[in-house]
KOLMITI-326350 format. One line per 4 residues: their letters; for each residue y, x, z of C-alpha. Coordinates in nm, 4 decimals, decimal comma, padded with zeros to 6 digits, m for minus. Each point is the difference from the previous one (the first is absolute). Example, Ala and Ser with C-alpha at 12.3 -4.5 7.8 and 13.67 -1.06 7.14 Angstrom:
BEGIN
AS> m00,4500:01,2300:00,7800  00,3440:00,1370:m00,0660
//
This chain:
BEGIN
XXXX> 00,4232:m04,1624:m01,4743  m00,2977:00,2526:m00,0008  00,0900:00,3257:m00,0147  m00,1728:00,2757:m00,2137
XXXX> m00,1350:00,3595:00,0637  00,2184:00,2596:m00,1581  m00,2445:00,1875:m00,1386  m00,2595:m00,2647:m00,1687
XXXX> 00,1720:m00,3340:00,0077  m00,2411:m00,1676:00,1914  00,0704:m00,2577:00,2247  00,0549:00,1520:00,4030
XXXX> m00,1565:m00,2116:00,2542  00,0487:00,1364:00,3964  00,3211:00,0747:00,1618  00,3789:m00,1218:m00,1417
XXXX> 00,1406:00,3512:m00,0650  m00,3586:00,1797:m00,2017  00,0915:00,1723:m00,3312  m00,3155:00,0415:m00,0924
XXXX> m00,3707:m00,1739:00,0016  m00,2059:00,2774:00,0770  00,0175:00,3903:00,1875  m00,1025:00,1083:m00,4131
XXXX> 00,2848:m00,1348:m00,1609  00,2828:00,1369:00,2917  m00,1803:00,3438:m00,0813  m00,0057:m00,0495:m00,3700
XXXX> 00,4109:m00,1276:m00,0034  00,1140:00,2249:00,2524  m00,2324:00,3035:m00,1623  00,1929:m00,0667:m00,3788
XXXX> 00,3698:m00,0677:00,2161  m00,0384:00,3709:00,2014  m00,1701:00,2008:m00,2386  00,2220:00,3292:m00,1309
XXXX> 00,0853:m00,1356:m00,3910  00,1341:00,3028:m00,1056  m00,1710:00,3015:m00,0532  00,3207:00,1787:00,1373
XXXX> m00,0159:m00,1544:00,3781  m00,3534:00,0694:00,0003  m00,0019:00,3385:m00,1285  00,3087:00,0759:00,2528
XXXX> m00,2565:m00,1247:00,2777  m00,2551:00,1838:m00,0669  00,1996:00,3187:m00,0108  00,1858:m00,0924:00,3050
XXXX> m00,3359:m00,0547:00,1807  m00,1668:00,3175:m00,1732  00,2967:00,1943:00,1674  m00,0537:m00,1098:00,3283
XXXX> m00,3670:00,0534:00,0271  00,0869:00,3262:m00,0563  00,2772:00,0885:00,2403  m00,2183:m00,2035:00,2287
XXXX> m00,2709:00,2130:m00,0664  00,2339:00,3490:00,0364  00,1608:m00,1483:00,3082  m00,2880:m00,0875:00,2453
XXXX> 00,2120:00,1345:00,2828  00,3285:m00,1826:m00,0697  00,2049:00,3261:m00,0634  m00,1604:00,2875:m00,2464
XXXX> 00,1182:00,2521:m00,2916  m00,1941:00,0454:m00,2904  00,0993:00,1284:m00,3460  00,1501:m00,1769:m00,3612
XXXX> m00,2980:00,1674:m00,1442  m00,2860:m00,2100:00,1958  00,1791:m00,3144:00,0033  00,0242:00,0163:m00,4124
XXXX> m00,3763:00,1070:00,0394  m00,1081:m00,3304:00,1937  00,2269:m00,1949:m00,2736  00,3190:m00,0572:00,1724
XXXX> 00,2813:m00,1495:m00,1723  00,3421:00,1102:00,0845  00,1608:m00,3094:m00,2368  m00,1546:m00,2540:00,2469
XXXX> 00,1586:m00,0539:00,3232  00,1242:m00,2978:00,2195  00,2805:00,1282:00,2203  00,2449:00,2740:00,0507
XXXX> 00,1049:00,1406:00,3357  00,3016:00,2225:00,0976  00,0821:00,1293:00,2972  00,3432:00,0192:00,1538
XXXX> m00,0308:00,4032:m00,0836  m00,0690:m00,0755:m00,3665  m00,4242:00,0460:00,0112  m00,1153:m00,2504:m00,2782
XXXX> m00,3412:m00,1326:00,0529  m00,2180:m00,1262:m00,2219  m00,2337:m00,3602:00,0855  m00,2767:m00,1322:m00,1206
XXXX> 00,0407:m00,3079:00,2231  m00,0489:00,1571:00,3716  m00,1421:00,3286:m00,1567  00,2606:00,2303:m00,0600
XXXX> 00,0592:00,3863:m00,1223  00,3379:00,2567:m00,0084  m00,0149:00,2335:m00,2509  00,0165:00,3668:00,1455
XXXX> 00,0825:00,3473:m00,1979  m00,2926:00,1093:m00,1660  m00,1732:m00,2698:m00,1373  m00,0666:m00,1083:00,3307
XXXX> 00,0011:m00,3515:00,1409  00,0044:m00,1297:00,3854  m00,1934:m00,3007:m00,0045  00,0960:m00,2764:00,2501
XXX> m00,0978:m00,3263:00,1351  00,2563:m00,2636:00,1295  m00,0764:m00,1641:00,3432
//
């Protein structure tokens, strides 16, 4: 019994256990099988990403303080986060995967990294 690539149908000639005939068609099936299909996932990403580039970009030193005002100014999201911290003494922190921030009094913000 031949077996047939997944993505085309054509017949698969080589090794017992190949999906697929050609390095084109894996990319092609496995491009349409991973890609984000909703607008809502993707959007969600890109936010999620947006957010970190800039608490990345705040946070060169791993521990800094900057203010609500300039993260809202570089288009930070407070909606889109990842994780939630506490500490034993009640101190919620905020993640955006390993970049983090506490909010202070003020309208200030610590901004961490997690090691």
């Amino acid at each position: 019994m031949q077996k047939q690539c997944l993505e085309c149908g054509e017949k698969i000639v080589g090794r017992i256990d190949k999906k697929f005939c050609s390095d084109a068609c894996r990319n092609t099936y496995n491009n349409r099988i991973n890609k984000d299909s909703k607008n809502l996932i993707r959007n969600t990403n890109n936010w999620l990403r947006k957010n970190y580039r800039i608490l990345e970009e705040l946070n060169p030193d791993k521990k800094t303080k900057t203010s609500r005002a300039k993260l809202i100014e570089k288009g930070f999201d407070f909606n889109y986060i990842t994780s939630i911290y506490t500490t034993k003494a009640g101190t919620v922190y905020y993640f955006v995967y390993d970049q983090g921030y506490l909010p202070l009094e003020n309208d200030f913000y610590a901004l961490v990294k997690r090691e």
